[in-house]
Every structure is written in structure tokens, then in C-alpha cells.
N, CA, C and O atoms as a GROMACS GRO file, in nm:
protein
  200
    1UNK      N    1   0.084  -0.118   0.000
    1UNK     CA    2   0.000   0.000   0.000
    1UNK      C    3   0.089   0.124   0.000
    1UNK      O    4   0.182   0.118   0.079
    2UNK      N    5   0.078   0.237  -0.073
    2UNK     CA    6   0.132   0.331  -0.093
    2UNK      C    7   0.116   0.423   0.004
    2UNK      O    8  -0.003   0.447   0.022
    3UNK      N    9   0.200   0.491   0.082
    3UNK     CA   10   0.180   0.573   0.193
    3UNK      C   11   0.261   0.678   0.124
    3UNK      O   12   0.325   0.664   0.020
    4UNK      N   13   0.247   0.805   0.212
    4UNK     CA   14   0.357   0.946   0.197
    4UNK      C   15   0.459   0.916   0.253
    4UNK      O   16   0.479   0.841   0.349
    5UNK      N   17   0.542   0.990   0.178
    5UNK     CA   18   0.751   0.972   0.141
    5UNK      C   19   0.763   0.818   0.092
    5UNK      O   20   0.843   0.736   0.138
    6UNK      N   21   0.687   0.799   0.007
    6UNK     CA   22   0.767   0.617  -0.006
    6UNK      C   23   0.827   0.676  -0.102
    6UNK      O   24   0.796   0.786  -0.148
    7UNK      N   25   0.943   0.585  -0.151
    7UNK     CA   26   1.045   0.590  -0.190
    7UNK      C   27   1.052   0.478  -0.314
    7UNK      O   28   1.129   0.498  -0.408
    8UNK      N   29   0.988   0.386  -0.309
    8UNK     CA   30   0.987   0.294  -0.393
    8UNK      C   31   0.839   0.290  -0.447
    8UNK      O   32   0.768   0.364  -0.380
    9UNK      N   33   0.778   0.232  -0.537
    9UNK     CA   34   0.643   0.188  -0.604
    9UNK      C   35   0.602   0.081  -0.529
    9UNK      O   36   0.676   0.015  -0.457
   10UNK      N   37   0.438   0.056  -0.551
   10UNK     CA   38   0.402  -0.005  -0.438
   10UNK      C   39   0.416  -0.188  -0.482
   10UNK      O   40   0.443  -0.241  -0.590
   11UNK      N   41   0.387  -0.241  -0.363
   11UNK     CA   42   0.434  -0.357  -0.328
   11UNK      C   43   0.340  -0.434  -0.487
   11UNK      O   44   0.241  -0.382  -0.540
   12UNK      N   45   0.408  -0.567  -0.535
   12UNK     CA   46   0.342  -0.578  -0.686
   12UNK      C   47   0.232  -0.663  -0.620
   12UNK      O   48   0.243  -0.691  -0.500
   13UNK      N   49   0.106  -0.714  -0.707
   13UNK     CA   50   0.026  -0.824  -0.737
   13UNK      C   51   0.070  -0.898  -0.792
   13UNK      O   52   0.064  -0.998  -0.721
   14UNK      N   53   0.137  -0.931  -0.918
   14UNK     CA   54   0.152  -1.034  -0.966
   14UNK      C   55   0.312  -1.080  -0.967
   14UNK      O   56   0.398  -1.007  -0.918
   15UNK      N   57   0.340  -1.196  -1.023
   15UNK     CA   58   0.488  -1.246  -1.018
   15UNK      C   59   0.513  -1.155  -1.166
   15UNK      O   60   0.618  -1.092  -1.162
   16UNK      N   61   0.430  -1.137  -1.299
   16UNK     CA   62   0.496  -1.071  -1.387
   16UNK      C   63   0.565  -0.901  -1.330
   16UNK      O   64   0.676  -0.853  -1.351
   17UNK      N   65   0.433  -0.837  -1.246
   17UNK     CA   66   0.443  -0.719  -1.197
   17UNK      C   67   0.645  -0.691  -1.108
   17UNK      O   68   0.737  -0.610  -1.118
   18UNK      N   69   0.618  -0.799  -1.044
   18UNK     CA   70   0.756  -0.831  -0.940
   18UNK      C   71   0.879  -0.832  -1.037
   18UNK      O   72   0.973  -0.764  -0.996
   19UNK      N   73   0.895  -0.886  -1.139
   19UNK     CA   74   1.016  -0.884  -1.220
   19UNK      C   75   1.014  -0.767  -1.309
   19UNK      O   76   1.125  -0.741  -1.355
   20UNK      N   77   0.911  -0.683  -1.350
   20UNK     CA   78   0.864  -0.575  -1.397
   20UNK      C   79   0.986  -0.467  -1.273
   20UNK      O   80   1.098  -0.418  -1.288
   21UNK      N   81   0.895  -0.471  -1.170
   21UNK     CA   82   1.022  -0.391  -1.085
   21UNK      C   83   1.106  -0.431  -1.048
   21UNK      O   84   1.183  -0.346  -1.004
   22UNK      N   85   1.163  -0.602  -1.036
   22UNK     CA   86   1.325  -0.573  -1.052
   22UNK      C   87   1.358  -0.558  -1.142
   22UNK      O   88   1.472  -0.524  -1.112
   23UNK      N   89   1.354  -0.550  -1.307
   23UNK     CA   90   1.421  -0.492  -1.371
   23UNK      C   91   1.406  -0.309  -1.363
   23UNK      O   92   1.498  -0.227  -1.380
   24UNK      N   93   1.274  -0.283  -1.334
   24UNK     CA   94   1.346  -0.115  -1.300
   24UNK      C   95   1.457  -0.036  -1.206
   24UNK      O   96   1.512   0.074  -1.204
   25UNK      N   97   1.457  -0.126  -1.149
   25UNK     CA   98   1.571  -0.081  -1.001
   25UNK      C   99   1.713  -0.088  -1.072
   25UNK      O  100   1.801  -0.004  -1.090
   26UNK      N  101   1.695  -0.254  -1.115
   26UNK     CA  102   1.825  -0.285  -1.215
   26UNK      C  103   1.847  -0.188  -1.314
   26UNK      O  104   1.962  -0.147  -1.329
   27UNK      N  105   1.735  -0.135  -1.400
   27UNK     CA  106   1.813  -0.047  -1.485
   27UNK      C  107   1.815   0.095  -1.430
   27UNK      O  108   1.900   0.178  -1.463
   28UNK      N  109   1.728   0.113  -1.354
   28UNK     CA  110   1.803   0.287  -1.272
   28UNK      C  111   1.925   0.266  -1.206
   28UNK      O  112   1.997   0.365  -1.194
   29UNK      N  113   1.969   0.143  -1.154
   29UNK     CA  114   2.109   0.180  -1.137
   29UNK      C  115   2.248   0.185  -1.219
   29UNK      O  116   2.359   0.236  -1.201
   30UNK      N  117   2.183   0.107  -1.320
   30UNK     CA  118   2.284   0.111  -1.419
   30UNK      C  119   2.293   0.261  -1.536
   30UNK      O  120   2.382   0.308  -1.607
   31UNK      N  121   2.177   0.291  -1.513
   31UNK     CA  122   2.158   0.430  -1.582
   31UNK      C  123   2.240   0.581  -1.493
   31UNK      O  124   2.297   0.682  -1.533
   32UNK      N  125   2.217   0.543  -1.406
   32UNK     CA  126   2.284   0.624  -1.239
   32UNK      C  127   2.400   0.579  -1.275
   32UNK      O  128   2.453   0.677  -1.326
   33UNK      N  129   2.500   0.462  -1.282
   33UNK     CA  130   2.587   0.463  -1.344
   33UNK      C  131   2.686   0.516  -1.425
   33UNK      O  132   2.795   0.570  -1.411
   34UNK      N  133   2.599   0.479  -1.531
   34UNK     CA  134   2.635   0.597  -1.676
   34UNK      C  135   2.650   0.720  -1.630
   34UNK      O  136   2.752   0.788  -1.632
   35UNK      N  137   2.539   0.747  -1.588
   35UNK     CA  138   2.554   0.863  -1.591
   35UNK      C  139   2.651   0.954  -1.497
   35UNK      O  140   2.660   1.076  -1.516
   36UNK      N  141   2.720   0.889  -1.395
   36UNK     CA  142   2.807   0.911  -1.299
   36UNK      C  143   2.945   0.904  -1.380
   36UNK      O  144   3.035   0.987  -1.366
   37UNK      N  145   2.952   0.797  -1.462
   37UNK     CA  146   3.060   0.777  -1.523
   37UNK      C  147   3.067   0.899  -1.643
   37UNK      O  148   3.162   0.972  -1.614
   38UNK      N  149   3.009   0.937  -1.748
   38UNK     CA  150   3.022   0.997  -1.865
   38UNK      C  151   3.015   1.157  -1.744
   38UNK      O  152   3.122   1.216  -1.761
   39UNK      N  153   2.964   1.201  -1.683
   39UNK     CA  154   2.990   1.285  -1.582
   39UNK      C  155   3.150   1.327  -1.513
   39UNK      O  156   3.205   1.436  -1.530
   40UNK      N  157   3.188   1.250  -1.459
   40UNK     CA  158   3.321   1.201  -1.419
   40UNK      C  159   3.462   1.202  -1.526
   40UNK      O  160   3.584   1.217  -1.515
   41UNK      N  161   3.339   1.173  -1.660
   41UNK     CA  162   3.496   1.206  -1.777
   41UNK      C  163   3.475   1.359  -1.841
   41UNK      O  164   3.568   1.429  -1.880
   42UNK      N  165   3.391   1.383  -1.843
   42UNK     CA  166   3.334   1.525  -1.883
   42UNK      C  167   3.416   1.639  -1.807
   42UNK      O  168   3.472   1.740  -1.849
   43UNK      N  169   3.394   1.561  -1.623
   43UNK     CA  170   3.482   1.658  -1.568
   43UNK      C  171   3.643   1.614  -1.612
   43UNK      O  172   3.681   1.726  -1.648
   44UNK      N  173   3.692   1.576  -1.621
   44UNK     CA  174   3.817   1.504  -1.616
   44UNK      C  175   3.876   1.626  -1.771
   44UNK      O  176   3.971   1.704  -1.778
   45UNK      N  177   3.790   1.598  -1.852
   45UNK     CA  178   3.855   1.713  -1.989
   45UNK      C  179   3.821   1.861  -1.932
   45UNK      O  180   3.897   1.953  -1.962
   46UNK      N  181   3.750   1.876  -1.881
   46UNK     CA  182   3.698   2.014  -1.870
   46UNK      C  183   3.846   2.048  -1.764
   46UNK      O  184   3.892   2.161  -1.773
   47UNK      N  185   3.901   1.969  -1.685
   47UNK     CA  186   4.004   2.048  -1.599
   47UNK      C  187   4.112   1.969  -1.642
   47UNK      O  188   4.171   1.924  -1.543
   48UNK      N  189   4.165   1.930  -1.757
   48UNK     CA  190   4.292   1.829  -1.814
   48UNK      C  191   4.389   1.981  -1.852
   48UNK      O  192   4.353   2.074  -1.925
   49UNK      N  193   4.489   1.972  -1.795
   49UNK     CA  194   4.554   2.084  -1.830
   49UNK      C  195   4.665   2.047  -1.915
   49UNK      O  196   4.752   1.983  -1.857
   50UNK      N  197   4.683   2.071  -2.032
   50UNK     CA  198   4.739   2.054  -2.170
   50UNK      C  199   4.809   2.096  -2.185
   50UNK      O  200   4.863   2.089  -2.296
   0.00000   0.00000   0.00000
């Protein structure tokens, strides 16, 4: 059941629903990832002193 400040989506009904959200978790972290990484090289040229 969905309450205020949750943090996650609510608990699933079905077993398809359940692998539905572990693959979202799985791919927001891998996207959080990326995006930490291509971030991280972005900074890396922006202060590469040549």
C-alpha cells in the first residue's frame, strides 16, 4: 500500500508485476551509473591541463 515519502512503487500483485520492478531498479542503477561515469569524464577534460 502506498503511503507518503515512499520511496519505492508499491508492493506488486503479480509475479509478472515483481520482475517488472526488478528490472526497474536494475536499470536505474545502471543508468545512475552511466551517468556518474560519462559525468566524471566530462569533468576530467573540462580540468585536463594541456
Amino acid at each position: 500500500m502506498a503511503t507518503w515519502k515512499t520511496l519505492m512503487l508499491q508492493d506488486s500483485a503479480s509475479p509478472l508485476m515483481e520482475q517488472l520492478l526488478f528490472f526497474h531498479d536494475h536499470a536505474l542503477l545502471i543508468l545512475v551509473l552511466i551517468t556518474i561515469l560519462v559525468g566524471q569524464m566530462l569533468l576530467s577534460m573540462l580540468f585536463n591541463k594541456w
